[in-house]
Backbone as JSON Lines, residues from 0, in Angstrom:
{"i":0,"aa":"X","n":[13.21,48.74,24.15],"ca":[11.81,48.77,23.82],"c":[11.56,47.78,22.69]}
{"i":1,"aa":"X","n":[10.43,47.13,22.8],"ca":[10.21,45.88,21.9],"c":[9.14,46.29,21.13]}
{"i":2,"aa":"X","n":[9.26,46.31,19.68],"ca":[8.23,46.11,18.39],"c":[7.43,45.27,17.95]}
{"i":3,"aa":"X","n":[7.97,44.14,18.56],"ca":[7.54,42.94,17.94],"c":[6.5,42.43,18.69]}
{"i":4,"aa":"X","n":[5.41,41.98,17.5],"ca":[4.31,41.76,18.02],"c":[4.07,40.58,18.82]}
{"i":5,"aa":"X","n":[5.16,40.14,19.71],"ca":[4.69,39.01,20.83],"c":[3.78,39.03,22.11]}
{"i":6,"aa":"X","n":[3.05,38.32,22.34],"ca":[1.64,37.94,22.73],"c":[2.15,37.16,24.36]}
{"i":7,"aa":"X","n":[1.4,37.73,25.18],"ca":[2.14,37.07,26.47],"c":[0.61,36.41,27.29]}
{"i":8,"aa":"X","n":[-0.52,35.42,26.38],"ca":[-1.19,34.7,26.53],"c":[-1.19,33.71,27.94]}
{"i":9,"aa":"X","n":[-0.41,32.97,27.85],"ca":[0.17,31.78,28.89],"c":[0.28,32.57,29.61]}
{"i":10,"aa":"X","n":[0.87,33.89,30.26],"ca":[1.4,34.45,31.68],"c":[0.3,34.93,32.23]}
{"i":11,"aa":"X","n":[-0.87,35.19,31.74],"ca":[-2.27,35.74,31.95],"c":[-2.82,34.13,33.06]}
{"i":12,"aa":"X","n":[-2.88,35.47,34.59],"ca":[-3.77,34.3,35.24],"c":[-5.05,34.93,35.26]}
{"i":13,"aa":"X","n":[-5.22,36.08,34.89],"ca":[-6.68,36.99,35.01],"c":[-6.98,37.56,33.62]}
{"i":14,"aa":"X","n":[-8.39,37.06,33.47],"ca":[-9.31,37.64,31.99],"c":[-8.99,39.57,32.27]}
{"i":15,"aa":"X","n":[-8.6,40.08,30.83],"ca":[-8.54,41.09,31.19],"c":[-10.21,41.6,30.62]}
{"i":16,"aa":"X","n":[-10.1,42.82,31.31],"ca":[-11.69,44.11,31.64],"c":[-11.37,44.93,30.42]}
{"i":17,"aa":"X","n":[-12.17,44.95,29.78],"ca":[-12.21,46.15,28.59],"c":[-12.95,47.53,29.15]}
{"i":18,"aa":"X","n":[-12.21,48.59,29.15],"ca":[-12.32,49.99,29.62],"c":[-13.19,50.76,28.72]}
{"i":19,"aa":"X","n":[-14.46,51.21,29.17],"ca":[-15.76,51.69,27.83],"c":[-15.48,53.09,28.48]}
{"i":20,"aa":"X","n":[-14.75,53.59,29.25],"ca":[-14.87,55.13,29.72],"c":[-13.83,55.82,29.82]}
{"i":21,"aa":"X","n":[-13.35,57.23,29.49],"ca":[-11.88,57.72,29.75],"c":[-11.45,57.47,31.13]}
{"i":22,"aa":"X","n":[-9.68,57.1,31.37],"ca":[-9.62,57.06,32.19],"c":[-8.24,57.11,31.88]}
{"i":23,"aa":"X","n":[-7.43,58.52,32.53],"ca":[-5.76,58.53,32.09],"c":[-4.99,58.74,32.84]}
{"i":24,"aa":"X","n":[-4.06,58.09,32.41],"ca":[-2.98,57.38,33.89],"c":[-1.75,58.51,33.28]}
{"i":25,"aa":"X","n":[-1.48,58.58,34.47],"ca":[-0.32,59.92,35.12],"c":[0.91,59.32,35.3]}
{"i":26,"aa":"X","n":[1.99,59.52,35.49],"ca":[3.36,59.2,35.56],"c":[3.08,60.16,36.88]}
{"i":27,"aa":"X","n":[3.11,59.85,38.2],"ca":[2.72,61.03,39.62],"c":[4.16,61.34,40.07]}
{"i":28,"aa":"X","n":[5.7,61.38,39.28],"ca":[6.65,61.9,39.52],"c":[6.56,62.63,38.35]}
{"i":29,"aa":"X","n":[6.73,62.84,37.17],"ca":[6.9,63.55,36.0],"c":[5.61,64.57,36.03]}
{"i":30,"aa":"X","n":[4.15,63.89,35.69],"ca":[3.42,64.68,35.66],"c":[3.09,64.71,34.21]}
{"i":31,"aa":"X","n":[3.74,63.66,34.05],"ca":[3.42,63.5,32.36],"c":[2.2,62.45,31.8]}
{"i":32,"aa":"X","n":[1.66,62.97,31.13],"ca":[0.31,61.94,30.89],"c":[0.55,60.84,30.14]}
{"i":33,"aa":"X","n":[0.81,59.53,30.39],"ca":[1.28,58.31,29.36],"c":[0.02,57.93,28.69]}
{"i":34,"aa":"X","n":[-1.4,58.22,28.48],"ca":[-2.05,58.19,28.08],"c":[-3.43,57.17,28.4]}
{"i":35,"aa":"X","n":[-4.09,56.82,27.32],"ca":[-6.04,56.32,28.19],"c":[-5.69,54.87,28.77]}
{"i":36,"aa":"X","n":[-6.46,54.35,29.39],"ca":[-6.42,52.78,29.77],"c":[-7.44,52.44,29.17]}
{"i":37,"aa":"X","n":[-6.68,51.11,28.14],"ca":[-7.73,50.37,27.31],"c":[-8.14,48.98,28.15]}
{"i":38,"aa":"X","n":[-7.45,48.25,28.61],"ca":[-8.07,46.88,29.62],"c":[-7.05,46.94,30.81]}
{"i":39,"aa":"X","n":[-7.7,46.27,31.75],"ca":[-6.83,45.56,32.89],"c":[-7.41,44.26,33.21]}
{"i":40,"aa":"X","n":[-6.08,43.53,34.01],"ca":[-6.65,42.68,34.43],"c":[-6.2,42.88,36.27]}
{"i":41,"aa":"X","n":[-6.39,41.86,37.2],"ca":[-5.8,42.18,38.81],"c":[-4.46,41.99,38.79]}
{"i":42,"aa":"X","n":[-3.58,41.81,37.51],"ca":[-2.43,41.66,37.68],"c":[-1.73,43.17,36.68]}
{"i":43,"aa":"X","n":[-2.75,43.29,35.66],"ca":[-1.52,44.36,34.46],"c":[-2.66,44.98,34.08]}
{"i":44,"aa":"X","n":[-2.24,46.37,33.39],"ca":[-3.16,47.21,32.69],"c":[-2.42,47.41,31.32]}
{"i":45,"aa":"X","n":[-2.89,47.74,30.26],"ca":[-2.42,48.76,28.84],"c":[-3.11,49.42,28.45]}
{"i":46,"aa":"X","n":[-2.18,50.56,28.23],"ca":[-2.47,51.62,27.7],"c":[-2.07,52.16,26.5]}
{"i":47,"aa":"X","n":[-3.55,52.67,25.57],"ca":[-2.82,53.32,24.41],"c":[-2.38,55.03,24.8]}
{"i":48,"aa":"X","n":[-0.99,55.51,24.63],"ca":[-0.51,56.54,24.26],"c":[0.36,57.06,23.32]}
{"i":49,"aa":"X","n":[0.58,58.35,23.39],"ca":[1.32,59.2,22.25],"c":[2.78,58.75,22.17]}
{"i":50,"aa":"X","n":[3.03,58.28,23.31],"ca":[4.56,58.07,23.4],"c":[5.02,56.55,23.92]}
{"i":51,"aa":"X","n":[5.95,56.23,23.68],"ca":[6.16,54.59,24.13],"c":[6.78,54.97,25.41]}
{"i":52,"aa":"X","n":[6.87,53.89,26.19],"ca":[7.43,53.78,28.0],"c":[8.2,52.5,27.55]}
{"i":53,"aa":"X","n":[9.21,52.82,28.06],"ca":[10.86,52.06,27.5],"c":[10.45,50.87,28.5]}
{"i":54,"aa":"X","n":[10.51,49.65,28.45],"ca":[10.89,48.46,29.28],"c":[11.15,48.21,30.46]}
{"i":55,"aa":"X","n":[10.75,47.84,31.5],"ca":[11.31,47.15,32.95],"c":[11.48,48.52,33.42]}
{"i":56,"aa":"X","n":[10.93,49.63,32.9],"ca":[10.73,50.69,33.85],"c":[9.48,50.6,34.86]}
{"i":57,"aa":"X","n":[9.74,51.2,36.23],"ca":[9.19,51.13,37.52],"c":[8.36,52.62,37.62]}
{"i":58,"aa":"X","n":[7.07,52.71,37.79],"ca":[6.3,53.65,37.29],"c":[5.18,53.62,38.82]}
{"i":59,"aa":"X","n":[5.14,55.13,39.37],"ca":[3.55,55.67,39.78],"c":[2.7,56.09,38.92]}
{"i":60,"aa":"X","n":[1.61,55.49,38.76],"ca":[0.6,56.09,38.39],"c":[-0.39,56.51,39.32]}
{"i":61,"aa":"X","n":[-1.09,57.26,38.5],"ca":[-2.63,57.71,39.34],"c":[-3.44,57.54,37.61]}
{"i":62,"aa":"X","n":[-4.18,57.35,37.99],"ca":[-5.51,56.81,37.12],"c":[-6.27,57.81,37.05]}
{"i":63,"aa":"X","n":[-7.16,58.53,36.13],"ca":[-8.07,59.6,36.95],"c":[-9.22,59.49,35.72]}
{"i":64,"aa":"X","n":[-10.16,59.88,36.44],"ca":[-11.4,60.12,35.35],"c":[-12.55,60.92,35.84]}
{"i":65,"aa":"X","n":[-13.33,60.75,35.15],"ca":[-14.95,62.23,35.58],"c":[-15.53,60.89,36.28]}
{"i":66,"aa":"X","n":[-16.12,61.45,37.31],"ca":[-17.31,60.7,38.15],"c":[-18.68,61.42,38.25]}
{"i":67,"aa":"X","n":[-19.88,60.67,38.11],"ca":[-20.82,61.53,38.12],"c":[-21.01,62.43,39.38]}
{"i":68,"aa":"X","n":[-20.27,62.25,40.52],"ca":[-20.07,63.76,41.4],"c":[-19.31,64.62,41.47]}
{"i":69,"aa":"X","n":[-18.15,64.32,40.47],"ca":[-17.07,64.97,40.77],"c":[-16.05,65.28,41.46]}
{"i":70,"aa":"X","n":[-15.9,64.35,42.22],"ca":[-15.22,64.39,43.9],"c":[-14.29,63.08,43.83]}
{"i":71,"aa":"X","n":[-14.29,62.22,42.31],"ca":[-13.7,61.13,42.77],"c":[-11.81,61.13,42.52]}
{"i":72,"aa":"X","n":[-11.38,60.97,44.16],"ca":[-9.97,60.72,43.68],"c":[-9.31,59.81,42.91]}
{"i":73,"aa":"X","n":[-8.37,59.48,42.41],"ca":[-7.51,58.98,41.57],"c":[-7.95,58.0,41.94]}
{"i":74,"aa":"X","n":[-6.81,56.68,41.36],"ca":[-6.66,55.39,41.7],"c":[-4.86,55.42,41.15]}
{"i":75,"aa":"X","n":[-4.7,54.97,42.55],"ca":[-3.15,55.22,42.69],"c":[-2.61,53.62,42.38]}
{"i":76,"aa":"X","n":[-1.57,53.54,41.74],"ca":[-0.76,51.84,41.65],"c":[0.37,52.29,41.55]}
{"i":77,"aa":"X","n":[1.54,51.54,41.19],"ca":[2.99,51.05,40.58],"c":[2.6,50.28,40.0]}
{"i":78,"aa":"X","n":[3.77,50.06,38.74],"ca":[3.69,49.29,37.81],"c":[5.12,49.33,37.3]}
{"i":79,"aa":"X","n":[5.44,48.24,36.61],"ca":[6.57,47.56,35.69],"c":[6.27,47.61,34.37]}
{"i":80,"aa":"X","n":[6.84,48.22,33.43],"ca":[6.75,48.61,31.75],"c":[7.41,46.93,31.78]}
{"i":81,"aa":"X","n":[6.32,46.27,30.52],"ca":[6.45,45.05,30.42],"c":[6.79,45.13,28.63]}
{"i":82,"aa":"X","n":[6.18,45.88,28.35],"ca":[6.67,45.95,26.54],"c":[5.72,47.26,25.52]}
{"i":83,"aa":"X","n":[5.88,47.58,24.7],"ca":[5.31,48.73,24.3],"c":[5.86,48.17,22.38]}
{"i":84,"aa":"X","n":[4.62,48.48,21.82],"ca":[4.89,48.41,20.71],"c":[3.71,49.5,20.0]}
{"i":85,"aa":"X","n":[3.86,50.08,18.76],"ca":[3.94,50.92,17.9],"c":[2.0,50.8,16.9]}
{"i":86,"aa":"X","n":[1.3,51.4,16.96],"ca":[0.01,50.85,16.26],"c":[0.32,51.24,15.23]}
{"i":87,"aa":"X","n":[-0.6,50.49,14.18],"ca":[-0.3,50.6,12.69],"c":[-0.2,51.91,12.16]}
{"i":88,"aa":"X","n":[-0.48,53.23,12.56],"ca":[-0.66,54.77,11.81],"c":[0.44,54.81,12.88]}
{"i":89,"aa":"X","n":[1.49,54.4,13.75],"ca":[2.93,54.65,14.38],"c":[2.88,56.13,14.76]}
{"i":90,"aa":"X","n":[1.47,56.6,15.04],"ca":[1.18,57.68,15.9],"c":[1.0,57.76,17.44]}
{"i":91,"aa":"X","n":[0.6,56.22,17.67],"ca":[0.3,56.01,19.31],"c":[1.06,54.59,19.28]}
{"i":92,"aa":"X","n":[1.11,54.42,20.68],"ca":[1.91,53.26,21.01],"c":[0.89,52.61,22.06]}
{"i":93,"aa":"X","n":[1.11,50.91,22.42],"ca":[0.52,49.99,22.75],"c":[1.37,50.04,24.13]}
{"i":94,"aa":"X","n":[0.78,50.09,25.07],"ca":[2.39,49.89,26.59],"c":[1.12,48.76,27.47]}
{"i":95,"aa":"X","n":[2.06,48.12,27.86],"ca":[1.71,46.83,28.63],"c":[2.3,46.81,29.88]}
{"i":96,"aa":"X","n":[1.96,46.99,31.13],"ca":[1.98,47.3,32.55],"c":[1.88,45.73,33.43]}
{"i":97,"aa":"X","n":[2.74,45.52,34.53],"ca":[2.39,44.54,35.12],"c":[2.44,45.97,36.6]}
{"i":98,"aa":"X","n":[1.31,45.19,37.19],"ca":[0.95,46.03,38.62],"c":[1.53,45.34,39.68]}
{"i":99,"aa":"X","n":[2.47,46.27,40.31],"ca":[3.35,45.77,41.24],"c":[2.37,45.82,42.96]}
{"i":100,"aa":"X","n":[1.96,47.26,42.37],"ca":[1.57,47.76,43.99],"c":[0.09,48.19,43.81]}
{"i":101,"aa":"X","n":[-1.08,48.07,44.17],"ca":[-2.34,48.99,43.99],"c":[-3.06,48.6,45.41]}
{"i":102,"aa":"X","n":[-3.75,49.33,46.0],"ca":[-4.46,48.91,47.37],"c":[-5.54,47.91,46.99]}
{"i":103,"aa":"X","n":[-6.29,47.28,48.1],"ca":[-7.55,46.73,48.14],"c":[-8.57,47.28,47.3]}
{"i":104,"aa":"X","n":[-8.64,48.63,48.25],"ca":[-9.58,48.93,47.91],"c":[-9.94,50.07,46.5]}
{"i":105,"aa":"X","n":[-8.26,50.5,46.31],"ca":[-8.31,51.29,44.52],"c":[-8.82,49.56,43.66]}
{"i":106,"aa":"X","n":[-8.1,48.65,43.64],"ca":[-8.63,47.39,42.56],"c":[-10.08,47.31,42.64]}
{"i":107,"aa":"X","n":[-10.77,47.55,43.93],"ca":[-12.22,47.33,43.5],"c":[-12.63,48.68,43.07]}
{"i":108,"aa":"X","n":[-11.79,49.9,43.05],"ca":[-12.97,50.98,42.58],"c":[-12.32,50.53,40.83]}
{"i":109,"aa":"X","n":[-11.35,50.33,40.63],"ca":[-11.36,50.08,39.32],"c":[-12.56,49.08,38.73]}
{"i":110,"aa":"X","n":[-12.43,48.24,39.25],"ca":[-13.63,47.03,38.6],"c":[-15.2,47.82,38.96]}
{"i":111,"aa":"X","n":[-15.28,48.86,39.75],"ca":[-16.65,49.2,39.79],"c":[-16.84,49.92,38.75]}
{"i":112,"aa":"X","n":[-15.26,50.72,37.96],"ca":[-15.44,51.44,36.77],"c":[-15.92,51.01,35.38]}
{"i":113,"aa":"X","n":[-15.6,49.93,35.57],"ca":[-15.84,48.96,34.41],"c":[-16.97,48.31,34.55]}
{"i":114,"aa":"X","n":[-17.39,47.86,35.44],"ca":[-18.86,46.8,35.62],"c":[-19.79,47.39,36.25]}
């Protein structure tokens, strides 16, 4: 797991989406909550949580949040733990996701969440 505050600028082929609404991603084997999604882009998401996600680990998520009907299912992906570092009160941690697997049509309900 990496601390150090390196910046992976250049590997970005997509502007990432800043997340204005809860929305918390699941570990869908554990069942463990890794915590909120702060941006994505069509390639990676990060998330701030309570706990760090160790490196080049291979991850299901489900995404979930309130919809104004209530009926809305998840948004299911895989993802690759790309790096995780520590926020300044070293109470929550920074985790950086590259998205291996997500359908068509979960990527556009994500971007409808945001825009």
């Amino acid at each position: 797991m990496s601390t150090s505050k390196q910046s992976f600028p250049d590997m970005r082929r997509h502007d990432r989406v800043e997340v204005s609404r809860p929305i918390t991603a699941t570990d869908r084997h554990t069942g463990r909550e890794l915590g909120q999604l702060v941006n994505f882009s069509d390639e990676g998401i990060m998330l701030m949580g309570n706990e760090p996600v160790g490196e080049n680990s291979i991850l299901q998520l489900s995404l979930s949040f309130d919809s104004e009907s209530g009926d809305e299912e998840p948004i299911l992906l895989g993802v690759e733990s790309l790096w995780c570092h520590s926020s300044d009160d070293k109470a929550h941690h920074w985790n950086g996701f590259f998205i291996i697997d997500i359908s068509e049509q979960d990527l556009e309900r994500l971007h409808a969440l945001t825009g």
